[in-house]
C-alpha angles and dihedrals in degrees: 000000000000123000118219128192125198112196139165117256096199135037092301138275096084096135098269090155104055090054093048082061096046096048100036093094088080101054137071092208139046108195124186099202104172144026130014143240093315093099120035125208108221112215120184118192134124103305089059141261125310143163122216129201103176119005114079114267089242096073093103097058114087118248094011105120113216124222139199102199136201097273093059131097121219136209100192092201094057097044098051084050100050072049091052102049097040094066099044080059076057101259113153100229099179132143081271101063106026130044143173133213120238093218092060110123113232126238114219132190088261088064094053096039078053107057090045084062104046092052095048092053087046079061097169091007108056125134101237093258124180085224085232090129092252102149103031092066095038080062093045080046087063100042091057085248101118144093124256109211082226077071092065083069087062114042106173084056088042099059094039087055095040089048083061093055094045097057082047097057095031089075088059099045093046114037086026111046092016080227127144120272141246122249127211100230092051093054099050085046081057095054088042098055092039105012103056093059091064101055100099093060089057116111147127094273096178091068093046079048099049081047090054090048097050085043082061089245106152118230131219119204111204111209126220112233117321148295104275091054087055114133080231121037097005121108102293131255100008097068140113121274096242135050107258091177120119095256087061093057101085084049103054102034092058104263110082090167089056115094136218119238096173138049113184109184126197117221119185103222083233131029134266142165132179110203139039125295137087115312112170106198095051115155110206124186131020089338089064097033085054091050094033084059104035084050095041080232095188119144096253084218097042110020080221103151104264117236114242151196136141124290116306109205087183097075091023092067086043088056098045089046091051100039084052078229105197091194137349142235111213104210127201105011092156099056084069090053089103088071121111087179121016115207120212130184111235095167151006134227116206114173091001090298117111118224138182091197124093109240135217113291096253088058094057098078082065101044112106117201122250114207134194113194125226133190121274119221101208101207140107105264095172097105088052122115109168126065093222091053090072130109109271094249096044084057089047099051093056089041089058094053096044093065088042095053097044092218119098109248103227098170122046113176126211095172142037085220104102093245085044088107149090125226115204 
């Protein structure tokens, strides 16, 4: 038995998804173990592509099952709907392939009416949110007030419960944001119409997950966006509202006394963010029109056009540090392949000192970006399989980035098709 956790090294969107499919074949169980649909994983493979926002990237591998676990936050009509979708494309979604944890914590209209609000009020200020009530019910989370998905098996526990909440959040709707209330009976009509399909997946998946581990069956815990937007040691106070690093992963998924022995980290070749926030190596103009394009560089949640710049090993190393990564997968080399010169960010200077090291968050609307320039190699290398087929500055590139980082780069990716990659 061997866990495994697959985590993003940068701000998201490194392609986490598309290396949970790939590697899945070697694992019994797929565990979400943090965040919820505000960021989506994009997998391509034969029966399609397709971009989830809840249910684990393994579920299209036969036999995998497929958990939602504690740490995780739940919009039940999103998630009957991904459900939904996924099996009109053909996807077998049962009981014995999908399951939620009882200990999940529910997302409800109010949570997603709230954080509209709460951004619109921001104006100017406001944190980049998705506007899928993420951190509004992550801080309910944290005050008892919200509601568990084991609650959806006792409904009439569930609505005495649910009416406490309601007259809770309806002071704040109300004398806050001046906004309309919610109404019990609307909201149990809302469980009812979402909720209630979800009922046969519920289950205390901390104990099916304890009982795969003593069978030997190895686990696979699938991470939520990326280290710098982690709630603790991402770039403050744009993050996300959960820790989406490695050493989360036990806790979130159900089994806080199982361990992690492998770390794999996804790192973009380039660099990319959705959301406000600093972001030191951002192209703007025709340069990052040119790379947005040539990447598809589109939020996967929101379809909101991505920010991006080269590679910033600054923050890169930081990731890799923070997430423990035991190895690394390198996505997307070819979409740099247009380059004649390929620009990466070895250092910053922040108050005319030059640093490697990635600062506190306050200090990085001052950090300035130091490049070192290294040769493009302007081919198609999609067809390629070994690494030592690619061009020599392609090698060279990853191979750059490797010492830098510090972490061996075992994965580099040149396609978004599953068998698009390179194992070292």
């Amino acid at each position: 038995m061997s866990n495994c956790a697959i985590v993003g090294i940068n701000w998201g969107d490194e392609g986490k998804g598309r290396m949970v499919d790939l590697v899945t074949e070697q694992y019994d169980v797929v565990v979400r173990y943090q965040g919820g649909n505000n960021a989506g994983h994009t997998v391509i493979n034969e029966y399609g592509k397709f971009a989830l926002h809840l249910i684990p990237s393994g579920i299209f591998r036969k036999g995998v099952v497929n958990v939602l676990g504690n740490g995780v936050v739940i919009d039940c009509e999103h998630l009957w709907k991904e459900i939904s979708d996924l099996r009109a494309a053909g996807i077998d979604i049962t009981p014995d392939n999908f399951r939620i944890s009882d200990r999940a914590t529910l997302v409800f209209p109010f949570h997603r009416d709230l954080d509209a609000l709460e951004e619109s009020r921001l104006k100017d200020r406001a944190y980049g949110s998705t506007k899928r009530g993420i951190a509004p019910v992550y801080s309910d989370k944290y005050q008892k007030k919200t509601i568990q998905a084991g609650e959806l098996l006792y409904p009439e526990y569930l609505r005495g419960r649910l009416a406490g909440i309601l007259e809770w959040k309806n002071l704040t709707i109300e004398n806050v944001y001046h906004a309309k209330p919610y109404s019990l009976d609307e909201m149990m009509a809302w469980v009812g119409r979402y909720g209630a399909n979800l009922t046969p997946f519920i289950c205390d998946t901390g104990a099916f997950l304890r009982q795969a581990e003593a069978q030997g069956k190895s686990i696979l815990f699938e991470a939520q966006l990326g280290a710098l937007r982690d709630l603790d040691f991402g770039i403050w106070p744009y993050t996300s509202s959960s820790n989406n690093i490695a050493a989360y992963a036990p806790v979130g998924a159900g089994i806080p006394g199982s361990r992690v022995d492998r770390v794999l980290g996804i790192v973009k070749a380039y660099s990319t963010c959705v959301g406000e926030g600093p972001f030191t190596c951002e192209w703007f103009g025709e340069e990052a029109e040119k790379l947005r394009e040539a990447g598809g560089e589109y939020g996967a949640s929101t379809g909101r056009p991505r920010r991006v710049g080269p590679l910033d090993l600054v923050a890169t190393r930081y990731g890799v540090i923070m997430q423990g990564a035991t190895e690394l997968a390198f996505t997307k080399l070819d979409i740099l392949s247009y380059m004649k010169e390929i620009p990466v960010c070895t250092h910053y200077e922040i108050d005319g000192v030059k640093t490697a090291d990635f600062p506190f968050p306050a200090l990085l609307e001052k950090a300035r970006p130091v490049y070192t320039v290294l040769p493009g190699w302007q081919c198609d290398i999609s067809g390629v399989r070994r690494f030592e087929d690619l061009p020599a500055a392609a090698q060279d590139y990853v191979l750059f980035a490797e010492k830098a980082l510090g972490c061996p780069i075992k994965y580099v990716s040149v396609g978004a098709q599953r068998d698009e990659i390179i194992e070292r």
